[in-house]
C-alpha positions in Angstrom: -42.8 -4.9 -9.6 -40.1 -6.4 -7.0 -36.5 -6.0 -7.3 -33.8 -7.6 -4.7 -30.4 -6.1 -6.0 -26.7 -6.0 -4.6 -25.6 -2.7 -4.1 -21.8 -3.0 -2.8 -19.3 -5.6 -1.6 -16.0 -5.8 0.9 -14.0 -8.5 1.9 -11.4 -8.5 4.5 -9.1 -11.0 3.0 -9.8 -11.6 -0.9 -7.9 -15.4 -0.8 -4.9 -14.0 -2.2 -1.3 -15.5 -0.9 0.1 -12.2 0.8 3.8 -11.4 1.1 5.8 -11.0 4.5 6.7 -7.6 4.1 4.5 -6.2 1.8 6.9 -5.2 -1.0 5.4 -6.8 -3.9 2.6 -4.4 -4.3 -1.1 -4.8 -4.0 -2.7 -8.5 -4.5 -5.5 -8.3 -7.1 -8.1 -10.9 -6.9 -11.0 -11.6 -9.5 -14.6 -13.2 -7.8 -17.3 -14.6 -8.9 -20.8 -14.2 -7.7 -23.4 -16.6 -7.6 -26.9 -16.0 -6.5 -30.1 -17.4 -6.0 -33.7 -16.6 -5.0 -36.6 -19.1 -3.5 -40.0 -18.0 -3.2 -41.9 -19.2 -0.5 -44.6 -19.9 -3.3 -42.2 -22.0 -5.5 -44.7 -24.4 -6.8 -43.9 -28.2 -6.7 -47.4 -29.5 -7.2 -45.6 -33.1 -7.3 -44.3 -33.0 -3.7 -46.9 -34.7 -1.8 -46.5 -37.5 -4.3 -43.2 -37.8 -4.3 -43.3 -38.2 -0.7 -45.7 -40.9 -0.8 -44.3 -42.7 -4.3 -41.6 -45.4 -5.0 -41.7 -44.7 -8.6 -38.0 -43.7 -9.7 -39.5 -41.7 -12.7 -41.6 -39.6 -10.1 -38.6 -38.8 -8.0 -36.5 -37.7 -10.6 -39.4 -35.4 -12.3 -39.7 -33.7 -9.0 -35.8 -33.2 -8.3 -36.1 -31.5 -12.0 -38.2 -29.5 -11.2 -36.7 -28.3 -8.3 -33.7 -27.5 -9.7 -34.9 -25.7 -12.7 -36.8 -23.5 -10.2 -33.2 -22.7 -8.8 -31.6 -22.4 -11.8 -34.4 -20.1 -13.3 -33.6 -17.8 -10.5 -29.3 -17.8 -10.7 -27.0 -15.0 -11.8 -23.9 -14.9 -12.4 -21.5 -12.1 -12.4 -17.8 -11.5 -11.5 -15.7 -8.4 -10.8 -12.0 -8.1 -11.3 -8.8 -6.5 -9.2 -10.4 -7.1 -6.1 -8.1 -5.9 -2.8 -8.4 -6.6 0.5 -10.8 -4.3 3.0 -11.3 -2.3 -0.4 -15.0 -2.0 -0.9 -16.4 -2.5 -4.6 -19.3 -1.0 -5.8 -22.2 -2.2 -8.4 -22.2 0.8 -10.4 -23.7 3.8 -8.7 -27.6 2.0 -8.8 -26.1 -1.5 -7.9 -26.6 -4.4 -9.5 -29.9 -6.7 -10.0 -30.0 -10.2 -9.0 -33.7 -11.1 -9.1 -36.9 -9.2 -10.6 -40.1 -10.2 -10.9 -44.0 -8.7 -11.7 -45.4 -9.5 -7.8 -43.8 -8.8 -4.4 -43.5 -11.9 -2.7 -44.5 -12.5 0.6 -40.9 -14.6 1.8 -37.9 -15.7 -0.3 -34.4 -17.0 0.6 -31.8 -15.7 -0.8 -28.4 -17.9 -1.4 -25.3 -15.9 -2.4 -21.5 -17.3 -3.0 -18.6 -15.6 -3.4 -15.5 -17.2 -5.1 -11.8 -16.1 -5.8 -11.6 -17.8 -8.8 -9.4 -17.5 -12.2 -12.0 -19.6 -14.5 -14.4 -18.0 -17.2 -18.0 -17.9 -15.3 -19.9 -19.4 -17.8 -18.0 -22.8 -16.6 -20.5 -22.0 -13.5 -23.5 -22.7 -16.0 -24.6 -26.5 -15.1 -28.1 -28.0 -16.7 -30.0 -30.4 -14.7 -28.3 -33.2 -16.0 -24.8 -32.1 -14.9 -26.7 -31.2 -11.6 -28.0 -35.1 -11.3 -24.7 -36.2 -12.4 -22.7 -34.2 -9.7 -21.0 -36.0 -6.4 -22.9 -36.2 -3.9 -26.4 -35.3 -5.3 -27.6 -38.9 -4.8 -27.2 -38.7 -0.8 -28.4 -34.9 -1.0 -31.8 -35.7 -2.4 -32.4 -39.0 -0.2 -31.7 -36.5 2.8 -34.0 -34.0 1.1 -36.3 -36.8 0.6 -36.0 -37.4 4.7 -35.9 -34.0 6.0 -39.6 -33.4 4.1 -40.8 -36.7 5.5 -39.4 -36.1 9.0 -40.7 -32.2 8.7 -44.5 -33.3 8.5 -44.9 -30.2 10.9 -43.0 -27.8 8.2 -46.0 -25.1 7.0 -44.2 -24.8 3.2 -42.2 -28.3 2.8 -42.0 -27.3 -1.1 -40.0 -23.9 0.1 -37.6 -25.9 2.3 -36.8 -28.3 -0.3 -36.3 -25.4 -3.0 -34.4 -23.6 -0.1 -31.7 -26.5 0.5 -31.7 -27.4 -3.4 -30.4 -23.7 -4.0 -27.3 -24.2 -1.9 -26.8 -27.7 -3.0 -26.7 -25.9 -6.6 -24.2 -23.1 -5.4 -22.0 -24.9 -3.9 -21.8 -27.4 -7.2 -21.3 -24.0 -9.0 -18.8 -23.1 -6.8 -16.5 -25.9 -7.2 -16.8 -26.1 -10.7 -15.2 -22.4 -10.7 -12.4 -23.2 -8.3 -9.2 -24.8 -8.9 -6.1 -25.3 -7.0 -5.2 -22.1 -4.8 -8.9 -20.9 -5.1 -11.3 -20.5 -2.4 -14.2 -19.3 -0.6 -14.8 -15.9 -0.3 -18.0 -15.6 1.4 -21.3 -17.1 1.5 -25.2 -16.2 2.4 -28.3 -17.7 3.3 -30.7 -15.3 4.4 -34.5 -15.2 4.6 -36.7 -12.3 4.4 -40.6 -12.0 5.6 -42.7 -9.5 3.4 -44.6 -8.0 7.1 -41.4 -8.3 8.6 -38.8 -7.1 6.4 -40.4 -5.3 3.7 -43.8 -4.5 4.3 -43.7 -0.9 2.5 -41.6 -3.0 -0.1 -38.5 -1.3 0.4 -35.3 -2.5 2.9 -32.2 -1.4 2.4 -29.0 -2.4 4.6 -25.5 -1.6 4.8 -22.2 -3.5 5.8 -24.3 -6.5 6.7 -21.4 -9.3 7.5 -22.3 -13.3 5.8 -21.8 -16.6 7.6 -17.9 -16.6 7.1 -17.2 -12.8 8.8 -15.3 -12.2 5.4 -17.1 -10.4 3.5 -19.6 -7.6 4.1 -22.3 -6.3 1.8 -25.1 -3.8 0.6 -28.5 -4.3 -0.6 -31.8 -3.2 -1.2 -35.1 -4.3 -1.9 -37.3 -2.6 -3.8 -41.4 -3.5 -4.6 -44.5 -2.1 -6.0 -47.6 -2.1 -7.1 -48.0 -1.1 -10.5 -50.9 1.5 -11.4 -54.0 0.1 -13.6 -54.6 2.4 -16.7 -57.1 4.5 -16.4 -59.4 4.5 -19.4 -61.1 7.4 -20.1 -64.8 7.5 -21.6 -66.0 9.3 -24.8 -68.1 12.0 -24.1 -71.1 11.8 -26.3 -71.3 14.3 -29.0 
């Protein structure tokens, strides 16, 4: 079993408009959390021919396919009243963003953080409203060019599912913010089973993201379940 879960957040600023002196009490904020998980052994069997095919129909099935891997993988969660420099913890065992049966050997994992008034199920999008959103067209003839360029890439279907996971948070993300909302913090990380894991458990604290806003906990956590043992009659 393999389990990659959030244990605590802090954000120096949480997006709120702040008063000169101070005297209107503290600034609440309520964020939503999106995350997702690539494999490095996503399966896109359609790639290669993709790459090589004109066929509209076989571009499209593989861009499906691509985002239902990422949106197979997405949670969703938000937490409410959150202050500035006040760090907010997942419960006391933190908070699971991605499970699964094997430990695998790389992922990438894309995390957003949003100050955001909207119910997060607005944040749910199908496939179609992913094809449909601004933008995707030049996104997946520039995915379509980095794999083509990138004939020396060792995993072409991870780096596609890679950039097609932030393309998907970021269309998340707007869909949660409105006028006054913004961007609390945002990840991309990658993580090497030898590397990073190899006993199948990392665990880090007060790691900052790409914006210096916010600062987080996690933990990974993998192993290798025990086969049964079956015991033999003894013969009367």
């Amino acid at each position: 079993m393999f389990y990659f879960r959030i244990d605590r957040v802090r954000f120096l600023d949480n997006g709120g408009v702040k008063s000169g002196l101070g005297i209107f009490g503290h600034d609440f904020a309520r964020v939503k959390f999106l995350s997702f998980v690539t494999r490095s052994d996503e399966g896109v069997p359609e790639l290669d021919e993709w790459v090589r095919s004109n066929d509209a129909a076989s571009k499209r099935a593989l861009l499906q396919t691509l985002v239902d891997n990422t949106l197979s993988t997405r949670a969703l969660t938000e937490i409410d009243r959150v202050q500035d420099n006040v760090p907010v913890n997942f419960g006391d065992t933190g908070l699971i963003l991605y499970e699964t049966e094997e430990i695998p050997e790389a992922f990438t994992w894309t995390f957003l953080a949003v100050r955001s008034s909207r119910n997060v199920r607005e944040a749910a999008r199908d496939v179609d409203e992913i094809f449909s959103e601004p933008g995707f067209g030049s996104f997946s003839k520039s995915l379509l060019g980095l794999i083509q360029a990138g004939s020396a890439l060792a995993n072409p279907a991870y780096t596609a599912g890679v950039e097609m996971a932030k393309f998907v948070a970021q269309a998340n993300a707007r869909r949660l913010m409105k006028k006054g909302d913004r961007e609390l913090g945002a990840v991309t990380v990658s993580f090497i089973r030898p590397e990073h894991y190899p006993t199948g458990i990392r665990e880090s604290h007060d790691v900052h993201d790409m914006t210096g806003n916010m600062f987080f906990d996690y933990t990974i956590f993998g192993y290798k379940r025990a086969l049964p043992v079956i015991r033999k009659k003894r013969r009367q």
